[in-house]
N, C-alpha and C positions, 0 to 999 in steps of 0.2 A: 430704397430702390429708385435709384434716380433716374427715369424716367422708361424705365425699359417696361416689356411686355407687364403685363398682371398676371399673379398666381392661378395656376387651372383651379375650376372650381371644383374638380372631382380627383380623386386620389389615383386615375389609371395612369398618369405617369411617373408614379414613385416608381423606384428600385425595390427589389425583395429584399429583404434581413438575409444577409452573408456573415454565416460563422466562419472563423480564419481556420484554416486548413494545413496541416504539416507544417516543415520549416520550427521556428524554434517557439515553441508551447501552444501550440493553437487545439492539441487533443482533450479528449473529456479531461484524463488523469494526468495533471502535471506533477512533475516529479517534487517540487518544492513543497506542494500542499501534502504529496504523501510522505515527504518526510517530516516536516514540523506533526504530521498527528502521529507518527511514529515517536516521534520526540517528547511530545505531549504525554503520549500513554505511557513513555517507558518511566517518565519522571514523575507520572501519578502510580505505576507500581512500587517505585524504590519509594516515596515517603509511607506508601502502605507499609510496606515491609519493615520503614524503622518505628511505625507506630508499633508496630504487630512486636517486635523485638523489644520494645520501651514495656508495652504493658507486659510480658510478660517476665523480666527483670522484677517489674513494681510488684507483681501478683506473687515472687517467687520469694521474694522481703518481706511482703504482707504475710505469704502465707507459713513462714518460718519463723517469724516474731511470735506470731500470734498460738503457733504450737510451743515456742519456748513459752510465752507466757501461761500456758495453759499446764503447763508441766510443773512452773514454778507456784502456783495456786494448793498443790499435793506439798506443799511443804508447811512448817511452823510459821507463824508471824514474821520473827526477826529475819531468818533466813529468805526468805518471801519477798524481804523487800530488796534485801542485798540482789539478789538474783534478778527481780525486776529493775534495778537501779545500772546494773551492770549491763541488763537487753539494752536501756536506754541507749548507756554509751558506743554502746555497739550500733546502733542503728541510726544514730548523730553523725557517725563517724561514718557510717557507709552513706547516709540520703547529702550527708552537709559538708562532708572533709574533716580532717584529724585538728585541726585549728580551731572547728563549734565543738568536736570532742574535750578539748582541754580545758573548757572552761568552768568553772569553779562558783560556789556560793548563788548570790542573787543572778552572776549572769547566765549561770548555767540551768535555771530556773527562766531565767527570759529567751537562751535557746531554745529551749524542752517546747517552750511556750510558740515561740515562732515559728520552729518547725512543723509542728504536731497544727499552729492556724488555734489556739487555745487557750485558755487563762487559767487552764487546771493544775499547772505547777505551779504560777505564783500566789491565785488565789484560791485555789480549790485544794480538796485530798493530797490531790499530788502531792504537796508541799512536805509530805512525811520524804520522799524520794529525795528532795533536793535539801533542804535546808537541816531536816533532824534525823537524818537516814541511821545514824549510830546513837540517839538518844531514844529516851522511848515516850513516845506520846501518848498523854492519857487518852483522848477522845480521836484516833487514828480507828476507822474502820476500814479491815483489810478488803473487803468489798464491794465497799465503796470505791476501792485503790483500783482492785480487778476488774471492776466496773467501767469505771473512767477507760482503764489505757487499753481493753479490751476494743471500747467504741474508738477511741485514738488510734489505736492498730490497725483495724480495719477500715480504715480512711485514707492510708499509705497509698501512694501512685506515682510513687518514684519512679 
């Protein structure tokens, strides 16, 4: 302030606070804020709606596995496992595509494995499913088989 009057020392010569008034956005609701929450909400409904649609695909594979498996338990040993071995490929093929369906021997044991987040095919029971599914294993308890893919099954959330 080079060299002019000095500031009052009391605030009775300010101006009062002026809100802008008509003309272009000076009202409470401007149109831009009511559309972005417009926009906002509508795009937090639609990912609801594809989670609401995702879990109930995964809940509808969980819960059909898990009655074929449960059907296939009312059978003999051998046949038991064929029928379990078969749900697998079927549900390889629907969580993973027809290319982890095709796979054969140790890798289709490291599929079972990756899918399913588990070691039960290559090291565990499983292992009657994948590698000796048409021989006949002395120490194979079907049980232990129903057991495992029971708790596997219902872990799906495709």
């Amino acid at each position: 302030m080079n060299g002019s009057a000095p500031p009052p020392l009391d605030l009775s010569t300010l101006r009062p606070l002026h809100l802008p008034t008509g003309g272009g956005g000076g009202g409470a609701v401007q149109p831009e804020v009511v559309a972005a929450i417009a926009l906002g909400f509508g795009l937090a409904l639609l990912v609801g709606l594809i989670r609401i649609v995702r879990a109930r695909r995964g809940a509808s594979v969980r819960r059909a596995a898990l009655r074929e498996l449960a059907l296939a338990k009312n059978l003999p040993p051998e046949p038991r496992r064929v029928a379990q071995a078969r749900l697998l490929r079927r549900l390889v093929r629907t969580l993973k595509g027809e290319d982890a369906a095709r796979t054969r021997g140790p890798a289709w044991a490291e599929t079972l494995d990756t899918t399913f987040a588990t070691d039960f095919f290559r090291n565990g029971p499983g292992q009657a499913l994948t590698d000796g599914l048409y021989r006949r294993p002395a120490s194979t308890d079907p049980e232990r088989i129903d057991d495992g893919l029971t708790r596997l099954l219902s872990r799906i959330r495709a």
